[in-house]
N, C-alpha and C positions, 0 to 999 in steps of 0.2 A: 523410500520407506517412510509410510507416515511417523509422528509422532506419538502415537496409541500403541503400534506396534512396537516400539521403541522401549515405549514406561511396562511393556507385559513384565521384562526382562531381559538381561545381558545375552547375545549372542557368544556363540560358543569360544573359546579360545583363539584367536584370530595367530593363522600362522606369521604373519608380515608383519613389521611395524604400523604403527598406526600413520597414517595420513599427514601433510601438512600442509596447510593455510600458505604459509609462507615463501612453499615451494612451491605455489602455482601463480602462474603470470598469462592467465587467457587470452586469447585473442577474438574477439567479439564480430563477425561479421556485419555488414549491416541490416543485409536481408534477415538477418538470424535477430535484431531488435525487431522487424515489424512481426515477423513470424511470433513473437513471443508477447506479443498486445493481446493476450487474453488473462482473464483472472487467474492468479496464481493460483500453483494446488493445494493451497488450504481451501480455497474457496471453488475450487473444481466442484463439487455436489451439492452449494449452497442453493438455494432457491430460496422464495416468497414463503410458500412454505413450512421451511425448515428455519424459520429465521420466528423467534418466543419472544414475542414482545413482554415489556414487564406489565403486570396489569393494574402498574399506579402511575403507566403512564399512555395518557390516552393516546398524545402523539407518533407512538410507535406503531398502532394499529392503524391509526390514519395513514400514514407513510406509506404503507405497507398496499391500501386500498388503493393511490394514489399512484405509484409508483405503478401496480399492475394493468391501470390503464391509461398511463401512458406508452407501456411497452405496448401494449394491444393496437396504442393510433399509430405506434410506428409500420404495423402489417402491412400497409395499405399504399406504399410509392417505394418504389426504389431510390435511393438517394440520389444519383446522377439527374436519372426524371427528375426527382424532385427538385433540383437545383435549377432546371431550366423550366419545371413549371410553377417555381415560387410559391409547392406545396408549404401549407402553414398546418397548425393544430387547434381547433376550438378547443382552449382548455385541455386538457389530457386525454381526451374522448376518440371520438370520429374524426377522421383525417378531410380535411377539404381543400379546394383547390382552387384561391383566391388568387389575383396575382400578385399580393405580397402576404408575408404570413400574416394571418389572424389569430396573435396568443403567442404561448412560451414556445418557445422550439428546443429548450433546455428547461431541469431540473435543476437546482440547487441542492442538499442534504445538508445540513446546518444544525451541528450539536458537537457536545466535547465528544473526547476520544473515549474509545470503546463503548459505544451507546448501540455500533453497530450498522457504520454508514457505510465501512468498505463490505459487508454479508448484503446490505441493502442493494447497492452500486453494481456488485458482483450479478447477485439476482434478477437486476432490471438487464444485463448484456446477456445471461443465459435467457432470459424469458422473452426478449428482442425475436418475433419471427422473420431473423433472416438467416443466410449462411455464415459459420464463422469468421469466413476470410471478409465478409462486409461490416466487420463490428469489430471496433478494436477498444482494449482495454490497459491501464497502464498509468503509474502516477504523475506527476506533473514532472520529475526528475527524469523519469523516463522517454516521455516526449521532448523535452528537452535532447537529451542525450539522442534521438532521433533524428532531431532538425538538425544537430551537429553532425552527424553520419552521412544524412542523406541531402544537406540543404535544405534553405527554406523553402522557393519554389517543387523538388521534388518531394519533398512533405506532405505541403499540401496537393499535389497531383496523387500519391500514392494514399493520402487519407480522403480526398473527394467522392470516391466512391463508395464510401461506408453509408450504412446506414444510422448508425449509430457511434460513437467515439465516448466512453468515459476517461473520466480522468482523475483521479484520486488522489488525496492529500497534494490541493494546489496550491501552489508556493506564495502564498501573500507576503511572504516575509523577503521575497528576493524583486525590489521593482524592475531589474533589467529585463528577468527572464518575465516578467508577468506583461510587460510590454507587449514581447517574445510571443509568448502564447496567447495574448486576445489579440494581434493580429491574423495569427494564424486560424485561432478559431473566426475569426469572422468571416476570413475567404472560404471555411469549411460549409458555413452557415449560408454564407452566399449559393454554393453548392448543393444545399439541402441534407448536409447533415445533422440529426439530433444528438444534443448533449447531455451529458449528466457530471454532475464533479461534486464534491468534497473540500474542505480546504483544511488549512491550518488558519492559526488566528495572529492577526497584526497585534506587535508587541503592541502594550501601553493602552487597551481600547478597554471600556467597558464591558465584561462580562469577559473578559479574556480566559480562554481554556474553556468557554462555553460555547458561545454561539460569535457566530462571523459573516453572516450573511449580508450584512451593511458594508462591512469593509469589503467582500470577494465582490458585489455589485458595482461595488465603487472603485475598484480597482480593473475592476476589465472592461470599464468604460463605456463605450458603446453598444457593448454587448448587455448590459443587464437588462434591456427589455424582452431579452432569450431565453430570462432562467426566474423560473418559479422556485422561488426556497422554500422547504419544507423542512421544518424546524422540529428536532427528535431530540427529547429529555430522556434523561436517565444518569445513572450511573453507569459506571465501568465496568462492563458486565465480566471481565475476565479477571474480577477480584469479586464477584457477585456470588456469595454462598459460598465460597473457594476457601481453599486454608492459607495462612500467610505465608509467602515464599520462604521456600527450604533455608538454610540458612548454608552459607559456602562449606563443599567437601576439604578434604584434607589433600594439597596434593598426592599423596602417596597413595589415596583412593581415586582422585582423577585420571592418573597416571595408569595404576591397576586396571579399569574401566576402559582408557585406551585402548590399552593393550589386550582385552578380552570382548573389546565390540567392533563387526567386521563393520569397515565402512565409515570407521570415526578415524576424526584428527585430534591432533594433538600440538599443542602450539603455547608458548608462553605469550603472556599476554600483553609485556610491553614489546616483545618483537612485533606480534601480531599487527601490533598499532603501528610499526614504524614500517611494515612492510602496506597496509594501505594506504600509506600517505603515497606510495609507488605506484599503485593499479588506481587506473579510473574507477569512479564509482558505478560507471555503465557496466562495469565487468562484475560487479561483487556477485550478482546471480552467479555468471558462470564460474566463479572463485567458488560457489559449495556445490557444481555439479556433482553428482553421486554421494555426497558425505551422509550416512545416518545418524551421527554426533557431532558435536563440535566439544572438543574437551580442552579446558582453558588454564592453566595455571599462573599464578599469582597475578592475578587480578587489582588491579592498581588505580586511584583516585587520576583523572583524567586530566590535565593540568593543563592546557589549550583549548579554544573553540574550534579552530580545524579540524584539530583528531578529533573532539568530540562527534561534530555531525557525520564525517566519516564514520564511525562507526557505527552512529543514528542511520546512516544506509545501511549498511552489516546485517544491524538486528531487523529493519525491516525485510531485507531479502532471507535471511533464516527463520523468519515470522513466516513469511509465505510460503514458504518451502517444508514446514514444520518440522526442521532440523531442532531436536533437542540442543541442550547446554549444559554442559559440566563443567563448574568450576572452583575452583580454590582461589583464597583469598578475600579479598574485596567483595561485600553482599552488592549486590547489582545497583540499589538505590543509596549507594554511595557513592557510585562512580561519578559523577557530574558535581560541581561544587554549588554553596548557594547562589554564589551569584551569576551561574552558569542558570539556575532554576529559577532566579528572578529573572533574565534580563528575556534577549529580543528572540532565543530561539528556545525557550522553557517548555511551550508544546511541545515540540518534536524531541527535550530529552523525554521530559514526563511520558512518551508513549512510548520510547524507546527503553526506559525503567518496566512497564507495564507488558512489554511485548519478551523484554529478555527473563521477567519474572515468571511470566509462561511456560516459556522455553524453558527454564530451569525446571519448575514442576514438573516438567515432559522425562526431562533426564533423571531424574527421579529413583525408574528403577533401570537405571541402569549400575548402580551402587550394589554392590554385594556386600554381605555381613562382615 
């Protein structure tokens, strides 16, 4: 159930207790991580399109042109072919068939959070003419959590044949796994896959929380002659024109709202935390399969950097899934302390603040008078 249908209003009297977080311990296939490299369903109906650039910033509309043909030059070679005929791309245009590439074979997106790169990213995998099973989509935690499943050799044999591979919110902030993944992008690229990715921002850089495209080129080494960065300003569009987040319910309204919405959980919130320190963070998708809410009580100041990023998976996977939140206690933008939001991972609370501030809005009407 999306989260529009969610804020109409409460679903009727729910005969069963409500749900819990805490009692599920999934078991995650592997075939079932590559099956699931497509955009999450927030972004299932996103397109070029549907994507409102703001019109005080020209960079978004450019993106946008930019973005569309490159999906266009991927039309034209199957990736395999293209790997054995060291198809390349003049620019983002017409596909040619040099014997080594001529021009980017990758995208960069390059700008702070919520300007709108994961709607952009999404867009260029839907608008890619090929079959879903040859374009795969997915963050940088999530291919990670792939090559763990499946190996690195059977990685790259299962992603070789794509056309296309996004990658979303990639991890500059972790040098093992960044290693990790430009090697494996480069045997993709050997292969004739095209790229596109997203990053987060290396603490301590210039312009941090904005733009990273110097550090994401410089950290995957060899590969940045693969990736055109196209640099998108703005603000956060999901505080854009919006009203300030709700402020925390009362448990005995959270609790109520449980128990009157089919499909939600119910969990207190330092269990909550003590029970993902137990499931892999490859599992938190299938940890809210089916759930329409998530209902939280007493919500508490987050006192570790482990649990914190752990959670920072949580709200991303109930971001995509557009699972509302209901909670008591703690307003959202307190959970993380300051010097959790000064130091090396502040990006990823700050969207993790921005994405659960959503989510709350969404739950919204799920509150009766």
């Amino acid at each position: 159930m999306s989260s529009s249908s969610a804020a109409s209003g409460p679903h009727p009297i729910a005969e069963a207790s409500p749900l819990s977080l805490c009692a599920r311990a999934p078991h995650v296939p592997a075939d079932r991580l590559v099956a699931e490299m497509v955009p999450p369903p927030r972004f299932d109906s996103v397109r070029f399109s549907t994507y409102i650039p703001d019109p005080n910033q020209a960079s978004q509309t450019e993106a946008v042109g930019v973005l569309e043909g490159f999906a266009a030059g991927l039309g034209g070679a199957h990736a395999s072919g293209a790997g054995k005929a060291r198809r390349g791309f003049l620019g983002f245009g017409r596909p040619k068939a040099p014997k080594t590439p001529a021009g980017p074979r990758g995208v960069y997106l390059d700008g702070g959070y919520g300007v709108g790169k994961t709607h952009l990213l999404a867009s260029l995998w839907h608008a890619t003419p090929a079959e879903p099973s040859l374009k795969a989509f997915g963050t940088f935690v999530e291919l990670t959590n792939l090559v763990g499943a499946l190996g690195f050799q059977q990685t790259v044999q299962t992603l070789s044949g794509h056309r296309l591979l996004c990658i979303d919110e990639f991890e500059l902030d972790d040098p093992g796994d960044t290693v990790l993944v430009s090697t494996l992008l480069g045997k993709l690229v050997d292969a004739g896959v095209a790229l596109a990715a997203t990053s987060n921002t290396l603490p301590g850089k210039l312009g941090e929380g904005r733009f990273a495209a110097a550090d994401f080129l410089r950290e995957i080494q060899g590969l940045s002659a693969h990736f055109r960065a196209l640099r998108i300003d703005g603000e956060d569009y999901r505080h854009r024109g919006l009203p300030e987040a709700p402020a925390p319910y009362s448990e005995e309204q959270v609790t109520k709202a449980a128990y009157a919405t089919e499909g939600a959980s119910l969990d207190d919130f330092p269990h909550l935390l003590d029970h993902l320190a137990r499931v892999h963070p490859s599992r938190y998708g299938a940890l809210t399969d089916g759930l329409n809410a998530v209902c939280l009580t007493d919500v508490q100041p987050i006192e570790d950097q482990s649990t914190a990023l752990r959670l920072v998976v949580l709200a991303d996977r109930l971001y995509d899934r557009e699972v509302p939140v209901l909670a008591s206690g703690l307003p959202f933008d307190k959970l993380f302390s300051e010097d959790m939001l000064k130091g090396g991972y502040r990006k990823k609370y700050f969207r993790a603040i921005s994405r659960l501030t959503a989510l709350a809005r969404d739950a919204q009407g799920l509150v009766t008078a």
